[in-house]
C-alpha positions in Angstrom: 13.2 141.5 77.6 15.1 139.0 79.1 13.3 136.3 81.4 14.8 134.4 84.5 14.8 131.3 86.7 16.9 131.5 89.7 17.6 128.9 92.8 16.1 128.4 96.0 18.3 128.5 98.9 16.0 128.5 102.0 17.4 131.6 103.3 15.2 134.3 105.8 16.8 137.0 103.7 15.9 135.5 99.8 12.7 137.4 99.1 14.1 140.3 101.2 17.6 140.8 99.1 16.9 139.8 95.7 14.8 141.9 93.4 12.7 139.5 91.3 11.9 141.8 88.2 11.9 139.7 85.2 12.1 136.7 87.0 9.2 134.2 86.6 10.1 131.3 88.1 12.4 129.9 91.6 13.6 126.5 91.4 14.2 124.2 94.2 13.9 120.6 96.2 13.9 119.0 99.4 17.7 118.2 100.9 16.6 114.4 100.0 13.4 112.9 98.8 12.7 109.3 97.2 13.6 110.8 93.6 16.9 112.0 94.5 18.3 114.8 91.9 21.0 116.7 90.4 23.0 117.8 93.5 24.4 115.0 96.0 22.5 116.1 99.5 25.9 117.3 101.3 25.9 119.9 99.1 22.8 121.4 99.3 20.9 123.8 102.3 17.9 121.4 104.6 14.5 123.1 104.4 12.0 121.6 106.1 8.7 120.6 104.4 7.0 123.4 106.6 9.4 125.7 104.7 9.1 124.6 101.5 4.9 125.7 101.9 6.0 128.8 102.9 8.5 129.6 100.3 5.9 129.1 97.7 3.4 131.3 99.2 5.8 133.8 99.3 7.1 133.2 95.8 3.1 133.6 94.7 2.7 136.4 96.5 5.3 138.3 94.4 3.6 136.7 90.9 6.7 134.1 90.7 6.0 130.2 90.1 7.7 127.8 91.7 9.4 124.9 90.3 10.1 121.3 92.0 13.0 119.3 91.3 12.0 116.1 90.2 15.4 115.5 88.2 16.7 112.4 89.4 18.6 110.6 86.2 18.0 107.4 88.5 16.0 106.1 91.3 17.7 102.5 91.0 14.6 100.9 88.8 12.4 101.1 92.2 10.4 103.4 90.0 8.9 100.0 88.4 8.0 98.8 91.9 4.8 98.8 93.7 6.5 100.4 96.7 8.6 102.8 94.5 5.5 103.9 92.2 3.3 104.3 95.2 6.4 106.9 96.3 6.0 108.8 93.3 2.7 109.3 93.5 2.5 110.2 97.2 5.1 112.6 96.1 3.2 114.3 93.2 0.1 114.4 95.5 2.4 116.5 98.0 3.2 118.9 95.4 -0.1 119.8 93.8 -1.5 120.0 97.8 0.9 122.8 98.5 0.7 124.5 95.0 3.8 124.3 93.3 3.5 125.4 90.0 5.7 123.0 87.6 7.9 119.9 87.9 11.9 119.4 86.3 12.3 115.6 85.1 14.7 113.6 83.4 13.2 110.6 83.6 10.4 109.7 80.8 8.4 107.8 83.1 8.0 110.5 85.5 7.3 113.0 82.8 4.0 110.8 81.4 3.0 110.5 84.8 3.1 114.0 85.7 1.0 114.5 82.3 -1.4 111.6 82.6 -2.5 112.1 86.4 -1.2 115.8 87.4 -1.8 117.8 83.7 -2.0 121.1 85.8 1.1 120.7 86.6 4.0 122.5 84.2 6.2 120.0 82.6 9.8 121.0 82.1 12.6 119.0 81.2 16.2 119.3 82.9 19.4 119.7 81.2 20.2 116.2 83.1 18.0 114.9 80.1 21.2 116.1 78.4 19.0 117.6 75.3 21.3 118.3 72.7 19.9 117.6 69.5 16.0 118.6 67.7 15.4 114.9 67.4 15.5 114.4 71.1 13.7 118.0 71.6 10.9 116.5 69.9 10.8 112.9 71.6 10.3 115.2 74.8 7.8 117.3 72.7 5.6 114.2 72.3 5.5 113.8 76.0 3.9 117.1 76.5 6.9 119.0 77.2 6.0 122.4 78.1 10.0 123.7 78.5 13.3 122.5 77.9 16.4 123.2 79.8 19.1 122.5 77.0 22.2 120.1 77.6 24.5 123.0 79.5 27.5 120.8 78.3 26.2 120.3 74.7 24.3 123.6 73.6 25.4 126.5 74.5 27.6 126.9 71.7 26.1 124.8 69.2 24.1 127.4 67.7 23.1 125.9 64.6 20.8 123.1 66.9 19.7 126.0 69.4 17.9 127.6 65.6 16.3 124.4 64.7 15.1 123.5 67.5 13.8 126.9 68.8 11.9 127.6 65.0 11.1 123.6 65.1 9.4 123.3 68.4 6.3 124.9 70.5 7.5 124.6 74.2 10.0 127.2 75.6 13.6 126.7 76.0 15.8 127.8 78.5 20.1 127.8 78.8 21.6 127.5 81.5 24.1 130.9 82.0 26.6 130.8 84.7 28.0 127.9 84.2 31.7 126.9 83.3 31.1 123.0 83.0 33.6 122.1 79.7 31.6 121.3 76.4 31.3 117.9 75.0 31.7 117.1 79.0 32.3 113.1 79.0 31.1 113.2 82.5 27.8 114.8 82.4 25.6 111.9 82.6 27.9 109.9 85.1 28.2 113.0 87.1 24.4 113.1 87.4 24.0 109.7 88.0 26.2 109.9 90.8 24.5 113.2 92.3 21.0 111.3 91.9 22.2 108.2 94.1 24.0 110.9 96.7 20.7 112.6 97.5 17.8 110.0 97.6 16.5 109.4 100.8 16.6 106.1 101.2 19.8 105.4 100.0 22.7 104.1 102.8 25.3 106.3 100.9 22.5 109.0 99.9 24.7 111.9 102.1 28.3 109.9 100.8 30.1 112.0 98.4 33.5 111.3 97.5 32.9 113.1 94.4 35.6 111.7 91.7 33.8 113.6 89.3 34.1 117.1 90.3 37.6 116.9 91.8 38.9 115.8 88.7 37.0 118.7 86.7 38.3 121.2 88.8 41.7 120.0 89.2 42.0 119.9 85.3 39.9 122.9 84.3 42.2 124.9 86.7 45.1 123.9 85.7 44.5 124.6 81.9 42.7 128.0 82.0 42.2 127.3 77.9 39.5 124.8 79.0 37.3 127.5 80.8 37.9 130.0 77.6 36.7 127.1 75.9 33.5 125.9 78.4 29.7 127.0 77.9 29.3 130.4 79.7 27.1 133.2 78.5 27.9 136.3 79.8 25.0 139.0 80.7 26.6 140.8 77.5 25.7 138.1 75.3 22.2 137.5 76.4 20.9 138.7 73.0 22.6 137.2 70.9 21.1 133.8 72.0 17.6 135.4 72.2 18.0 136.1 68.5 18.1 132.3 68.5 15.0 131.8 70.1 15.9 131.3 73.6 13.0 132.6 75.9 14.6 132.1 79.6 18.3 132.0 81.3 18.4 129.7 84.0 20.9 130.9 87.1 22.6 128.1 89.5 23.9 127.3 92.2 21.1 126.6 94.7 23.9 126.8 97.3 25.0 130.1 97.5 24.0 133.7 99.9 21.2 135.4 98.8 23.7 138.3 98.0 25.6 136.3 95.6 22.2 135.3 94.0 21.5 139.1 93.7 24.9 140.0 92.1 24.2 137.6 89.2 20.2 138.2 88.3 21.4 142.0 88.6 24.4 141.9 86.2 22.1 139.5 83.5 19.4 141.9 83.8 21.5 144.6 83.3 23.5 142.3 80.5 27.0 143.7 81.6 29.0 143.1 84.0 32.5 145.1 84.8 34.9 143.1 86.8 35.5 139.0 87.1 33.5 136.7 85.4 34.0 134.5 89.0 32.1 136.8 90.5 28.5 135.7 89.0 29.8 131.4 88.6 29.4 129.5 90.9 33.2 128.6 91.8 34.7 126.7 94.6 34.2 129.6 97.1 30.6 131.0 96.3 29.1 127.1 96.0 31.3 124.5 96.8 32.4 126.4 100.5 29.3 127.6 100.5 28.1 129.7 103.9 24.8 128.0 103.9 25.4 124.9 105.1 28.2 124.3 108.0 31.0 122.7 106.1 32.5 120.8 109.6 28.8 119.8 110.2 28.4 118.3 106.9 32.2 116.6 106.4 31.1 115.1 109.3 28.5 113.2 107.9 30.9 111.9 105.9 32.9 110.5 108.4 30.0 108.7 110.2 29.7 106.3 107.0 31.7 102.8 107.1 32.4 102.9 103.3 36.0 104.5 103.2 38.8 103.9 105.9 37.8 107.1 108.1 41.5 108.0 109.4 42.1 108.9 105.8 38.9 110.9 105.3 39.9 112.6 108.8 43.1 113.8 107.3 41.5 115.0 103.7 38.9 117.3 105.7 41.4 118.8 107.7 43.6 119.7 104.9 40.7 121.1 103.3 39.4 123.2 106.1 43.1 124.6 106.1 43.3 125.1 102.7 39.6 127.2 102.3 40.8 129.1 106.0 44.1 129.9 104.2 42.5 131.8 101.5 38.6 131.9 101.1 38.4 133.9 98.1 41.2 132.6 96.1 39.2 131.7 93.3 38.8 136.3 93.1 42.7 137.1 94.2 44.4 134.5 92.4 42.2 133.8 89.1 40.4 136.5 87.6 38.7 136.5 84.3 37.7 140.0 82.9 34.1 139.9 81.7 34.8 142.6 79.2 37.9 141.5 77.9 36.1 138.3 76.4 34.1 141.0 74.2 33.5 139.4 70.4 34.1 136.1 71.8 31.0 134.6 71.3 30.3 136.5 67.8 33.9 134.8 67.1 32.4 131.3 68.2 29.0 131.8 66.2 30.8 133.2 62.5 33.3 130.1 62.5 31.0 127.3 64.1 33.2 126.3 66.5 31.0 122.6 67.3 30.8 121.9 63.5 34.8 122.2 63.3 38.1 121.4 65.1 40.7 123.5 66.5 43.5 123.4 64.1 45.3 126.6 63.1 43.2 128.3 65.0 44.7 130.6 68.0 41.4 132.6 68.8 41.0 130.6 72.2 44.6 130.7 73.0 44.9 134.4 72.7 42.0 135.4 74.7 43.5 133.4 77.6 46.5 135.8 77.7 44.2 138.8 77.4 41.7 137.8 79.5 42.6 135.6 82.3 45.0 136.8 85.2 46.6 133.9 87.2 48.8 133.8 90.3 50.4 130.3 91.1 46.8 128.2 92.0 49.0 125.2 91.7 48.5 123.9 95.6 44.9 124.3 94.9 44.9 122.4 91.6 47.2 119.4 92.8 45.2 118.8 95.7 42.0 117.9 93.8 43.5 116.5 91.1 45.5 114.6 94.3 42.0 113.1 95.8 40.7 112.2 92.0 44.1 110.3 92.1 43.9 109.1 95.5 40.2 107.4 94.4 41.7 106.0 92.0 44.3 104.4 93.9 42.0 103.3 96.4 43.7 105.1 99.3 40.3 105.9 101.2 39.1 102.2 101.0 
């Protein structure tokens, strides 16, 4: 029986639409907080402290734990301050007063304080630590690692390292399954870095988020559907084969999305199928990045308030985004669909010939499944305009 972690949105409706069988623990944070964390704040829902209390009661109530995000790859050295350690700890005591049940880190530091002052407190480690190997499964072991979410860029096809560290190591591990971040991603650590500084709430850019990162991912992942055959999904039809490797929980994203959406995915990983396309249950530029949650004018606006980029420019990019997500707001379904069934024997493929221990020559396996499982329409105006604002960044256009 598969196990499950899924994201907090803050919704009315999340208890209410989401059945929560097999899932032990909800994962979530503040908009901003003096750790900062793996999503820049513009992209993310605003609870209120009040709500956070009341999320967890509810999340007790139903036998669920609740997990704070403490997975901040930076906080800018203030951490080694008198002021910024005295934050920490205020922070930790907020936590254990309103009974969360475990923290995620990235940081050392903040992991052997959690252990050395708040041991009732479950430690896990977030796939910002970018764990990708046993010997760094086991520095985090020392440290009183109770659960390890596994680099989502590095691991989820290196199946050899999944075995030795899952027959190596006491604490749980976890994978990340919706995802279709590219492996060997060169960005991941930058990425996170840069999502740390965009949410911590003392930061003057801490809600800035010209966001070089992602636009250039999804320009170039969408223009070369062969990257996303080759990325680190798991589809609910696989979920065995990697708990044959050890792997005790699946860990669902993005804590942006509708309640429904969050549904459709625990439901189809539960059920470990899925009939129909693979967008549907990853987070893709419609479900997450648009995201109903949060009011998309409200929050470009925020943007614009900043003095850091020349705002006539920035003007002009958010209106030719809101025209292009009014245009078509599900173009990521109608004009790009993967067919979760037709990538049947994919992984096996990926596990018999050890795809991370080898290269790519004279081999055609990914190739071929992109012409039998991927159906694209002409995305191109899509494609060129966020490969156009990595460009523009580059060019210094905004400043």
């Amino acid at each position: 029986m598969s196990n499950f972690t899924l994201p907090l949105n803050w919704q009315d409706d999340y208890f209410e639409k989401i059945d929560f069988t097999d899932v032990v623990e909800v994962y979530g944070k503040l908009r901003e907080d003096f750790f900062g964390g793996g999503k820049s704040s513009m992209q993310l829902p605003e609870p209120s402290k009040k709500m956070v209390e009341q999320t967890i009661k509810e999340a007790h109530a139903k036998k669920i734990e609740v997990n704070y995000l403490l997975n901040t790859t930076c906080i800018g050295n203030l951490e080694f301050t008198k002021k910024g350690y005295k934050q920490i700890r205020k922070m930790f005591d907020w936590l254990s007063s309103i009974g969360v049940d475990a923290v995620t880190v990235a940081l050392p530091f903040i992991a052997q304080i959690s252990k050395r002052y708040y041991p009732h407190l479950k430690l896990n480690i977030s796939t910002q630590a970018d764990v990708d190997s046993l010997e760094k499964a086991k520095y985090w072991e020392t440290l009183g690692a109770d659960l390890i979410t596994l680099s989502h860029t590095g691991m989820n096809r290196n199946f050899h390292e999944i075995k030795r560290i899952t027959k190596n190591c006491k604490f749980d591990t976890q994978l990340i399954a919706n995802t279709f971040c590219k492996r060997g991603c060169p960005f991941v650590t930058l990425h996170g870095n840069f999502s740390a500084h965009a949410s911590h709430s003392w930061e003057k850019t801490n809600r800035f988020n010209m966001d070089y990162y992602f636009t250039n991912c999804v320009g170039r992942a969408f223009c070369d559907p062969l990257t996303l055959i080759q990325s680190n999904w798991i589809r609910p039809e696989d979920i065995n084969l990697y708990e044959d490797l050890g792997i005790k929980r699946f860990k669902i994203t993005e804590r942006g999305m509708k309640s429904e959406y969050v549904a459709r995915i625990v439901n189809a990983y539960r059920n470990k199928s899925y009939d129909g396309n693979f967008f549907d249950i990853v987070p893709t530029l419609t479900k997450y990045v648009f995201m109903e949650k949060r009011n998309f004018a409200k929050t470009m606006k925020e943007l614009m308030r900043v003095s850091f980029v020349d705002i006539k420019k920035v003007r002009r990019l958010v209106k030719q985004m809101e025209e292009l997500t009014e245009k078509e707001k599900r173009f990521a379904d109608s004009k790009f669909y993967v067919d979760c069934k037709k990538l049947d024997g994919a992984i096996q493929f990926f596990m018999k010939k050890g795809c991370m221990q080898t290269t790519c020559t004279n081999c055609d396996f990914c190739n071929n499944l992109v012409e039998v499982a991927i159906k694209q329409e002409d995305i191109s105006e899509y494609t060129q305009f966020f490969s156009g604002i990595a460009d523009d960044l580059v060019e210094g256009k905004y400043f």
